[in-house]
Structure formats: structure tokens, C-alpha cells
N, CA, C and O atoms as a Maestro MAE file, in Angstrom:
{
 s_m_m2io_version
 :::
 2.0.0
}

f_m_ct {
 s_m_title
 :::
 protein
 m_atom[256] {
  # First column is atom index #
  i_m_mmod_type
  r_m_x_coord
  r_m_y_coord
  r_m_z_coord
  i_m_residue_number
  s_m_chain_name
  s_m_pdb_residue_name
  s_m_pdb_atom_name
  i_m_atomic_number
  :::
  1 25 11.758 12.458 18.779 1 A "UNK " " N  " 7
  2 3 10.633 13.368 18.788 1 A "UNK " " CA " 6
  3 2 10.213 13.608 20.225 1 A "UNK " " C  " 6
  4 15 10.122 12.645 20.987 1 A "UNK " " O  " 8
  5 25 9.941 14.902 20.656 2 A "UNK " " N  " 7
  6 3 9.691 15.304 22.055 2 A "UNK " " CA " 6
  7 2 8.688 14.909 22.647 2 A "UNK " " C  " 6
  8 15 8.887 14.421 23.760 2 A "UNK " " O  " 8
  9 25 6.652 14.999 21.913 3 A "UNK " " N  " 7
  10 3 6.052 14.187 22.168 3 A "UNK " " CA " 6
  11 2 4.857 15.951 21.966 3 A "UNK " " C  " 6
  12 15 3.629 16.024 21.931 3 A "UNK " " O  " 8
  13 25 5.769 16.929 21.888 4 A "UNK " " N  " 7
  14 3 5.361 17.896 21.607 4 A "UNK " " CA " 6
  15 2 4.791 18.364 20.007 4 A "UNK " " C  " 6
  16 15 5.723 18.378 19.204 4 A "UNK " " O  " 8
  17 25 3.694 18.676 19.516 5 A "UNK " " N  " 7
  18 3 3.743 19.227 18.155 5 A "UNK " " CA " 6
  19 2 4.657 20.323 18.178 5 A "UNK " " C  " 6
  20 15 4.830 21.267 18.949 5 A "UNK " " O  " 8
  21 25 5.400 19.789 16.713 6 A "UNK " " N  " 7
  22 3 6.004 20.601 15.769 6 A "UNK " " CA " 6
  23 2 5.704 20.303 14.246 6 A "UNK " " C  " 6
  24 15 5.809 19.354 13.469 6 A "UNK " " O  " 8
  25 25 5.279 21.607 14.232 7 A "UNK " " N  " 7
  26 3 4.331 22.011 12.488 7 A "UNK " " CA " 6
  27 2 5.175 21.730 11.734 7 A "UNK " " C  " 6
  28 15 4.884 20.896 10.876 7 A "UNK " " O  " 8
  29 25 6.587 22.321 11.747 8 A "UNK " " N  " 7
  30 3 7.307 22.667 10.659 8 A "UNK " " CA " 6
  31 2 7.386 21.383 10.026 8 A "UNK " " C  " 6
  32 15 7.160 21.174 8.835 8 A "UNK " " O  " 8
  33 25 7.911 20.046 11.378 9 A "UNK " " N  " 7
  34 3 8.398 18.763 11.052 9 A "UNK " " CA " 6
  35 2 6.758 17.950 10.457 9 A "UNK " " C  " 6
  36 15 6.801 16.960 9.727 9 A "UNK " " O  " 8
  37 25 5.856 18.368 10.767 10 A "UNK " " N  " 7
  38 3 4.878 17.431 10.668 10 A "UNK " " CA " 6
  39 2 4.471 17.590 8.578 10 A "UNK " " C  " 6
  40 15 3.960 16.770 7.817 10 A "UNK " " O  " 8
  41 25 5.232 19.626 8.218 11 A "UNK " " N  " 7
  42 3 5.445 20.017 6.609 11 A "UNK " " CA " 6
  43 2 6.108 19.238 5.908 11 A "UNK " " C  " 6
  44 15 5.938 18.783 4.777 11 A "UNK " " O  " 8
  45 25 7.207 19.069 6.988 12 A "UNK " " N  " 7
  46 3 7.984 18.090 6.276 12 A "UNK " " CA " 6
  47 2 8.063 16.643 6.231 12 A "UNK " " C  " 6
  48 15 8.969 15.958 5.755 12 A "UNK " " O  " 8
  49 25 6.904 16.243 6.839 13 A "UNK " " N  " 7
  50 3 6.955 14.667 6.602 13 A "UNK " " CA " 6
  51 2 5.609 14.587 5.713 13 A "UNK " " C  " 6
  52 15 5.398 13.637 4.960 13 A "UNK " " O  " 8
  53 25 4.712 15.680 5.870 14 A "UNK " " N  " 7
  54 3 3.554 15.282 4.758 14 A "UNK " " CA " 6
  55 2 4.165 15.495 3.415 14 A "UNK " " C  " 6
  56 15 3.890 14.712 2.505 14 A "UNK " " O  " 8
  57 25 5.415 17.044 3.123 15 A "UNK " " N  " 7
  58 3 5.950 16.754 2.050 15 A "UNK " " CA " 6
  59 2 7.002 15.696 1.706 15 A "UNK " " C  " 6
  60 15 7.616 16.023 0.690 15 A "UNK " " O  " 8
  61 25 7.346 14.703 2.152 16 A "UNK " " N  " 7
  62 3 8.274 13.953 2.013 16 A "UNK " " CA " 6
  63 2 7.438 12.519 1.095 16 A "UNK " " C  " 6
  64 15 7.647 11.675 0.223 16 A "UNK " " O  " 8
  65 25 6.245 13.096 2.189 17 A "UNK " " N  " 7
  66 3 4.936 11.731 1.507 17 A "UNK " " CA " 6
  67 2 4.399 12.113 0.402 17 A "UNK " " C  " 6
  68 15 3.912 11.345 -0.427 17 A "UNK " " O  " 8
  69 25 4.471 13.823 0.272 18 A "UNK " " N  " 7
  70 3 3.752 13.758 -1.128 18 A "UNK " " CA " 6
  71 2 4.454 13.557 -2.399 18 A "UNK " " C  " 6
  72 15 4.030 13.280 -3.521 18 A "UNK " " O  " 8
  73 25 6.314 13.886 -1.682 19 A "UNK " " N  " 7
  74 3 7.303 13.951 -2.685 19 A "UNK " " CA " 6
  75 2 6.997 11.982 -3.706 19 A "UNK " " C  " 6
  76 15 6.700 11.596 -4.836 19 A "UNK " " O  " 8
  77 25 7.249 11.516 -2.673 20 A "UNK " " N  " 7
  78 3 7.507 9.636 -3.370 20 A "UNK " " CA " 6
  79 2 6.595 8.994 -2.961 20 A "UNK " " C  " 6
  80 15 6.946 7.876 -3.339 20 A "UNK " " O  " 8
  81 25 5.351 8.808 -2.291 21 A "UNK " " N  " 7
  82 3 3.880 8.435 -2.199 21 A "UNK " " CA " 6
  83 2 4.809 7.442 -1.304 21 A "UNK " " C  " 6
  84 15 4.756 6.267 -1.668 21 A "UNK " " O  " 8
  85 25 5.678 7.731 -0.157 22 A "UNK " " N  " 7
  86 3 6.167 6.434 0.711 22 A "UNK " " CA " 6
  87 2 5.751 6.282 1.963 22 A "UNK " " C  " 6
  88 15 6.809 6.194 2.586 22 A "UNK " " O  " 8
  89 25 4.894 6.196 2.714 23 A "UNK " " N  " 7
  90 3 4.530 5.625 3.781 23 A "UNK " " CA " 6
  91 2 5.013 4.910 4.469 23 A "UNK " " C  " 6
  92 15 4.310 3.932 4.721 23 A "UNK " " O  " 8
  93 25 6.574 4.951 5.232 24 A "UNK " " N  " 7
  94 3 7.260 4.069 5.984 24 A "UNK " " CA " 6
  95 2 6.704 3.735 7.317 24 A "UNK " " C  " 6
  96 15 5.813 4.424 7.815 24 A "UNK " " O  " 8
  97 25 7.317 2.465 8.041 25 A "UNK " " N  " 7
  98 3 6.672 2.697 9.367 25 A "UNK " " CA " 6
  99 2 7.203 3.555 10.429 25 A "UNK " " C  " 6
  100 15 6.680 3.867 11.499 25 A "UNK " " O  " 8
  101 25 8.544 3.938 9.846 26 A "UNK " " N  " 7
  102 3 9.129 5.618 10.625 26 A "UNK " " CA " 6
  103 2 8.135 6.334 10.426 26 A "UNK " " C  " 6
  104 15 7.780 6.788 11.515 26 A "UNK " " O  " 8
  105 25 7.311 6.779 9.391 27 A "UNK " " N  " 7
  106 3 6.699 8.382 9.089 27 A "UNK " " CA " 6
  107 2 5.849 7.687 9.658 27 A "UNK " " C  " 6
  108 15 6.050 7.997 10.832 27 A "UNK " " O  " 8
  109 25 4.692 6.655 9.661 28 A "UNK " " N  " 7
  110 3 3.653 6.143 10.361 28 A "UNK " " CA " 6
  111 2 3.581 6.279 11.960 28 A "UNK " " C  " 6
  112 15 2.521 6.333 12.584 28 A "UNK " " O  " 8
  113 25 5.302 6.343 12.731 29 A "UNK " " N  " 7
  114 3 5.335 6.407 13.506 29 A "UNK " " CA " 6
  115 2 5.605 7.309 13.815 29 A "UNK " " C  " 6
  116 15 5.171 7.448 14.958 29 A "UNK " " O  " 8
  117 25 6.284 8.423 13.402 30 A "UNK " " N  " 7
  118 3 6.641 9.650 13.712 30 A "UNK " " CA " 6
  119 2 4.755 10.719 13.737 30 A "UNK " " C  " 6
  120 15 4.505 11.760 14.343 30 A "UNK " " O  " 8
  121 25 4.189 10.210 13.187 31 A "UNK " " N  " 7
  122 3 2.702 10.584 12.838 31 A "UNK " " CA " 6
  123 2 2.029 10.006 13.754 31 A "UNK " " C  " 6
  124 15 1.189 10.852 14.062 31 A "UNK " " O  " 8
  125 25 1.935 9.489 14.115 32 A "UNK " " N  " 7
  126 3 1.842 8.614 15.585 32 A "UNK " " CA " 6
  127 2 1.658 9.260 16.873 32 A "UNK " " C  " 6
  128 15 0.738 9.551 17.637 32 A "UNK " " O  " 8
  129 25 3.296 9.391 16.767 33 A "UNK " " N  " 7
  130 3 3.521 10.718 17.800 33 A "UNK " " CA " 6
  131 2 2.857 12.089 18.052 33 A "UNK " " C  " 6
  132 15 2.289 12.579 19.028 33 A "UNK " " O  " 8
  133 25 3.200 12.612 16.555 34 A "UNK " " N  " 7
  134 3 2.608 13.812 16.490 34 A "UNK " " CA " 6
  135 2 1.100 13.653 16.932 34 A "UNK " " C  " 6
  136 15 0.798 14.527 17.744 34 A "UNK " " O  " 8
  137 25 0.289 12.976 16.697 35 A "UNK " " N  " 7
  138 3 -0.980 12.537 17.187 35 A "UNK " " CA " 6
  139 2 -1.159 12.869 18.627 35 A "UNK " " C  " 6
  140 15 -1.852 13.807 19.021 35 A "UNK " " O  " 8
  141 25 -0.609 12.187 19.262 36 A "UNK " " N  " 7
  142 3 -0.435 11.928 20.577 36 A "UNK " " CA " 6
  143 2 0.094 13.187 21.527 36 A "UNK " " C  " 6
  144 15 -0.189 13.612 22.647 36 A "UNK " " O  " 8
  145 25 0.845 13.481 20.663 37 A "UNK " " N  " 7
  146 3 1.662 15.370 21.478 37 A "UNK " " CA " 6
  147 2 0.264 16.188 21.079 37 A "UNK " " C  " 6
  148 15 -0.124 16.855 22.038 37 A "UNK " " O  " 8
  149 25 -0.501 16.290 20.023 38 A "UNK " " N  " 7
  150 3 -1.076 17.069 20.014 38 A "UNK " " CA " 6
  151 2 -2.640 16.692 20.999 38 A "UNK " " C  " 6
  152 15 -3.221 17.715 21.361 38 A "UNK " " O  " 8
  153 25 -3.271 15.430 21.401 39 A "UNK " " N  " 7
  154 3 -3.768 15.138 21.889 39 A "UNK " " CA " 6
  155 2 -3.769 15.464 23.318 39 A "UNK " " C  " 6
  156 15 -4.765 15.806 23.955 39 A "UNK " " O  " 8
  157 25 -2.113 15.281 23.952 40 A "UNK " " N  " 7
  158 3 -2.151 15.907 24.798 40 A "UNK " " CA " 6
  159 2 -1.962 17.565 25.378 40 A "UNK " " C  " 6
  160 15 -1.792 17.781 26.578 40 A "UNK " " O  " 8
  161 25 -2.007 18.430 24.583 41 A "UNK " " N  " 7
  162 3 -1.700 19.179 24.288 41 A "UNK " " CA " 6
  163 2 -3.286 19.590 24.380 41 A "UNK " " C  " 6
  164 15 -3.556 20.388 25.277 41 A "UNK " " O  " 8
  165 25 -4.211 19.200 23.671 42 A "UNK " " N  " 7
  166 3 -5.666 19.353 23.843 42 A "UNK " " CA " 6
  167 2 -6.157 18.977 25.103 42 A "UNK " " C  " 6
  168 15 -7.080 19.757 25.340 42 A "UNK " " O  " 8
  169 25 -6.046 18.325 25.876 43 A "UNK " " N  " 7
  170 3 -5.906 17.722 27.486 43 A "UNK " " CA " 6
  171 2 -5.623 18.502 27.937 43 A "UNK " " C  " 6
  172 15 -6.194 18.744 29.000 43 A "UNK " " O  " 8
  173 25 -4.960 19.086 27.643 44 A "UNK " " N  " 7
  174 3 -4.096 20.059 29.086 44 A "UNK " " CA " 6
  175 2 -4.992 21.440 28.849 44 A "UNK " " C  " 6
  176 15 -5.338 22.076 29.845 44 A "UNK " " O  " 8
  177 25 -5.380 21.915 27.462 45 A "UNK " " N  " 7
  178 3 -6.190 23.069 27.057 45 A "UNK " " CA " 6
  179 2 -7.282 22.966 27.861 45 A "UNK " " C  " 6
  180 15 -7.770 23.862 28.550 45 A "UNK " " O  " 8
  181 25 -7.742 21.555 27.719 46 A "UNK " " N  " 7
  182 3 -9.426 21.500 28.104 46 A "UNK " " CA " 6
  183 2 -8.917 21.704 29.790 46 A "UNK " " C  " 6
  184 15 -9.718 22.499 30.282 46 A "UNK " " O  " 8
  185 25 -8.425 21.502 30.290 47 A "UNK " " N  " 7
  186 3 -8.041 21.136 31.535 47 A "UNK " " CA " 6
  187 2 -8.320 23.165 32.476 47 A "UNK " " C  " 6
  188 15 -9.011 23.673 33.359 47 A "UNK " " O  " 8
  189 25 -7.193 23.592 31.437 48 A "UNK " " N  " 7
  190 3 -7.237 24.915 32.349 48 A "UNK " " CA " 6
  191 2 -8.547 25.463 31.510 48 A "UNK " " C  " 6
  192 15 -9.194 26.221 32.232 48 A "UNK " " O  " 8
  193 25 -8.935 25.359 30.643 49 A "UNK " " N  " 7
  194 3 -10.698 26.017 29.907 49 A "UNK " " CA " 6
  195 2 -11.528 25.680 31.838 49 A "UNK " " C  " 6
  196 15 -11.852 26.452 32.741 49 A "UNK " " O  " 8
  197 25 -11.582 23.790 31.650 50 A "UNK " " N  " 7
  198 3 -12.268 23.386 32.660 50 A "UNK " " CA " 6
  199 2 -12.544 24.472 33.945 50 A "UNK " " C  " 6
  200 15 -13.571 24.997 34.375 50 A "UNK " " O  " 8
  201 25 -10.991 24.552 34.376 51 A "UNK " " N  " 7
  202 3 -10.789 25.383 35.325 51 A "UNK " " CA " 6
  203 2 -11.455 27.067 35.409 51 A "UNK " " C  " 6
  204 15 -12.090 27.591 36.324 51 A "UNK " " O  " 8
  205 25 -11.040 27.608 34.127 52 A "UNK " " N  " 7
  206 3 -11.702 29.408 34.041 52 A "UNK " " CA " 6
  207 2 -13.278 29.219 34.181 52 A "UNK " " C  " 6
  208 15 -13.984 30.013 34.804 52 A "UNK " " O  " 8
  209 25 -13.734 28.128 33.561 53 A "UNK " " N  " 7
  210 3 -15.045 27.759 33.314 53 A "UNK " " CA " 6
  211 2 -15.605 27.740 35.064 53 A "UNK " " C  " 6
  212 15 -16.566 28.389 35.478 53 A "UNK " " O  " 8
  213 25 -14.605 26.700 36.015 54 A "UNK " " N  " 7
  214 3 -15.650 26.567 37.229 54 A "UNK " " CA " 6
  215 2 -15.356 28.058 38.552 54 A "UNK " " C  " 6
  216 15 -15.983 28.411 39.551 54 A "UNK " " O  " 8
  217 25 -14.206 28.523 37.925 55 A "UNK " " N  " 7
  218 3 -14.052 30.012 38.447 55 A "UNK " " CA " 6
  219 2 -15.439 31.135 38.107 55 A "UNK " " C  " 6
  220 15 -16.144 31.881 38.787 55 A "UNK " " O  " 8
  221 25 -15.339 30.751 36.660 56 A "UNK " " N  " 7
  222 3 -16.778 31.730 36.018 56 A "UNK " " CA " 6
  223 2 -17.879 31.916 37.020 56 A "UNK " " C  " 6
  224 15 -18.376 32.842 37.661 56 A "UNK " " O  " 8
  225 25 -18.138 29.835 36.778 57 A "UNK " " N  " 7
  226 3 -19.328 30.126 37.314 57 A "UNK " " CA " 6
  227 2 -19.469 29.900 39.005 57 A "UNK " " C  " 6
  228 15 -20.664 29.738 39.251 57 A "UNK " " O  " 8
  229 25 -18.469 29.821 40.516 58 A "UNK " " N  " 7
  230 3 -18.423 30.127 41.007 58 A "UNK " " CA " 6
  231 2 -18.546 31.374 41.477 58 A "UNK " " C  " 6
  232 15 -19.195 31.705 42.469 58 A "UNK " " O  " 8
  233 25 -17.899 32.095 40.740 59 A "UNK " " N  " 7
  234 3 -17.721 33.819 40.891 59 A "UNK " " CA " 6
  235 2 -19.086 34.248 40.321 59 A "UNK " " C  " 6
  236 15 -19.600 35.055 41.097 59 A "UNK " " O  " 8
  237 25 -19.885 33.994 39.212 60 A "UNK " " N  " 7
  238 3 -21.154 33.965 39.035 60 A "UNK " " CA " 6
  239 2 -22.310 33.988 40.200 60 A "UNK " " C  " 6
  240 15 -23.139 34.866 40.441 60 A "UNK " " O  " 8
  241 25 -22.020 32.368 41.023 61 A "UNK " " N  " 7
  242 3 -23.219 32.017 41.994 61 A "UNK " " CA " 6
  243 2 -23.040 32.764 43.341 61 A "UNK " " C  " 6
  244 15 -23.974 32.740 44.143 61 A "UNK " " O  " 8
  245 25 -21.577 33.612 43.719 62 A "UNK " " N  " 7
  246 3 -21.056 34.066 44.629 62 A "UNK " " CA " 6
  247 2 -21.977 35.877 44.718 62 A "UNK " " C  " 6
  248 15 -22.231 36.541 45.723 62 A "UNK " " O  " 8
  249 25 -22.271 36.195 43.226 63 A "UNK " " N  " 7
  250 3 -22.772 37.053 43.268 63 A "UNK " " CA " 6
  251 2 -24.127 37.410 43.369 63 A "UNK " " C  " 6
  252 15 -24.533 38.572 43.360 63 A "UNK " " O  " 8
  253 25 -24.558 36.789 43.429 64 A "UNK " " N  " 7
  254 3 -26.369 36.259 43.235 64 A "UNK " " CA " 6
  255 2 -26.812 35.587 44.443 64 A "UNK " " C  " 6
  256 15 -27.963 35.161 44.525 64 A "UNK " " O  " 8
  :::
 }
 m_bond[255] {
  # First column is bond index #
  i_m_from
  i_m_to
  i_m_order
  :::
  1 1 2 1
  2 2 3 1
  3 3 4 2
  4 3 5 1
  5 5 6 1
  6 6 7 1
  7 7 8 2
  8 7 9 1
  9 9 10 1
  10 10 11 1
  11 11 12 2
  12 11 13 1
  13 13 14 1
  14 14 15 1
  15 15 16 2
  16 15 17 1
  17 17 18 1
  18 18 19 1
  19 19 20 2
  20 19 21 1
  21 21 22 1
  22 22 23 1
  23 23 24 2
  24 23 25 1
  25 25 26 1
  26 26 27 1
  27 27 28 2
  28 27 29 1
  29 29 30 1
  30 30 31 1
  31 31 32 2
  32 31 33 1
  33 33 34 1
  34 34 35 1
  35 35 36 2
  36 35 37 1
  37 37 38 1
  38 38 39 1
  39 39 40 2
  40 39 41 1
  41 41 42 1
  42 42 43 1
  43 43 44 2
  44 43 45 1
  45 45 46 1
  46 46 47 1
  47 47 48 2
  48 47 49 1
  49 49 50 1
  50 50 51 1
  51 51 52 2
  52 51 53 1
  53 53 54 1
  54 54 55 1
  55 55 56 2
  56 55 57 1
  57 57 58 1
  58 58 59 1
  59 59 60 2
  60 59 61 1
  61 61 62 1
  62 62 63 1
  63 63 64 2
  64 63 65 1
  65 65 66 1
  66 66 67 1
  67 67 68 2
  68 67 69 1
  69 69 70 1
  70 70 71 1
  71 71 72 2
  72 71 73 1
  73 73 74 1
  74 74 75 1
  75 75 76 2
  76 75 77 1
  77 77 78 1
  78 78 79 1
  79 79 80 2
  80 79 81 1
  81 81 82 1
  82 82 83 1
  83 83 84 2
  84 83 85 1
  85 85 86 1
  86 86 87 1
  87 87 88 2
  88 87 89 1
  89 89 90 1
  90 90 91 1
  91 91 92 2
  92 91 93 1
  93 93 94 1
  94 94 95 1
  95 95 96 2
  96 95 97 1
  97 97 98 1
  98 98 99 1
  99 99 100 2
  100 99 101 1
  101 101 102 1
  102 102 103 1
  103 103 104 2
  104 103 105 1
  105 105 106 1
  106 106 107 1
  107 107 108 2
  108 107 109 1
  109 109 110 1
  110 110 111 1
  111 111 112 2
  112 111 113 1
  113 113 114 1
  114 114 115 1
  115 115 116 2
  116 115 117 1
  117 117 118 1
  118 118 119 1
  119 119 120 2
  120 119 121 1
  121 121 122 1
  122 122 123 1
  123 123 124 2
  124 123 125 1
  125 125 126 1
  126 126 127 1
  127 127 128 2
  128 127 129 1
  129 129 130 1
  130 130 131 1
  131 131 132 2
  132 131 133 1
  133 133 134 1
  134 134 135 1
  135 135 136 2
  136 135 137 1
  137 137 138 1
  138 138 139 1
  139 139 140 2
  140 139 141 1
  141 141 142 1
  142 142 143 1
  143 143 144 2
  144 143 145 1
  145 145 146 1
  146 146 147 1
  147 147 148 2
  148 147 149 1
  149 149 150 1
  150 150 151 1
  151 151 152 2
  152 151 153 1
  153 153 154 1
  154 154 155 1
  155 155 156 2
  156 155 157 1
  157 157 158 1
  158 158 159 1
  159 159 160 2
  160 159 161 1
  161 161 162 1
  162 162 163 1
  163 163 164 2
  164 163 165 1
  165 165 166 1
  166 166 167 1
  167 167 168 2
  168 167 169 1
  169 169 170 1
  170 170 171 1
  171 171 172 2
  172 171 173 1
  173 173 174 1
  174 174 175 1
  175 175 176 2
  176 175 177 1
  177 177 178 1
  178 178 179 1
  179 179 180 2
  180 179 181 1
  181 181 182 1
  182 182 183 1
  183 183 184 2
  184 183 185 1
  185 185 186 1
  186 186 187 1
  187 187 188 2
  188 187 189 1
  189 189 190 1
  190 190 191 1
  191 191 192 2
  192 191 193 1
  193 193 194 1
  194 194 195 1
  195 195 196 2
  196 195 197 1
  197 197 198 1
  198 198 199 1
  199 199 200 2
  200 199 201 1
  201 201 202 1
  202 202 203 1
  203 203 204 2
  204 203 205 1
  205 205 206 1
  206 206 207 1
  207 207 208 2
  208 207 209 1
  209 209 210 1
  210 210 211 1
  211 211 212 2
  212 211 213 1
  213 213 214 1
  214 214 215 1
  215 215 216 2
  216 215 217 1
  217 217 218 1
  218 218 219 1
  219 219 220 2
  220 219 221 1
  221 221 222 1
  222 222 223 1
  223 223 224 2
  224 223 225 1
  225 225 226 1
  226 226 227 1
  227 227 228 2
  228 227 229 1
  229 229 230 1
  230 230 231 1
  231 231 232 2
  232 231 233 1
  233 233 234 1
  234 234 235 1
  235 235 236 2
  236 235 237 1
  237 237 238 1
  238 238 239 1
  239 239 240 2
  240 239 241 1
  241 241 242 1
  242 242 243 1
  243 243 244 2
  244 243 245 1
  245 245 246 1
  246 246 247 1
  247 247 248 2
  248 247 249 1
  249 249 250 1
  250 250 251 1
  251 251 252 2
  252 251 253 1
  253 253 254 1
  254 254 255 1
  255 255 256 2
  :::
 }
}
């Protein structure tokens, strides 16, 4: 697993869990992951938001 979300795989492991109610510590861990890719993935969002945000309001106080 890359460390990246992927939906399709994350369809297919919730359907795999809904198929036989099995909870291995592969899918625990593969879920894991997915956690973590998408976490960072939110990090990096907030990161450049952060950034447009202190451009805003620079370019804001620059005008005033």
C-alpha cells in the first residue's frame, strides 16, 4: 500500500468485511494505513489552505 488513499481499495476491503464479518489483522492493518495516507493528505491540505489564508490576509493589511 502506497500510504496514499485509494477509495476503490478501501470498497473493497469494507466489502470483503461485510461479505464474512472477518476482521483480520491484514484488513486492520491495511485500514491503518489508509488512516494515515488520508491524515496526511489532510496535513498537507491544511498546510497550503494555511498558506492562501496568510497571503489573504497580508494582501488584505497591504491595502489598508
Amino acid at each position: 500500500m502506497s500510504g496514499k488513499f485509494d477509495e476503490r481499495e478501501l470498497k473493497r476491503l469494507v466489502n470483503s468485511i461485510d461479505d464474512n464479518r472477518d476482521l483480520t489483522e491484514e484488513k486492520i492493518r491495511k485500514l491503518r494505513c489508509m488512516r494515515c495516507g488520508l491524515l496526511d493528505e489532510i496535513h498537507e491540505k491544511q498546510q497550503l489552505l494555511d498558506k492562501v489564508d496568510f497571503i489573504l490576509s497580508k494582501s488584505k493589511k497591504e491595502r489598508t
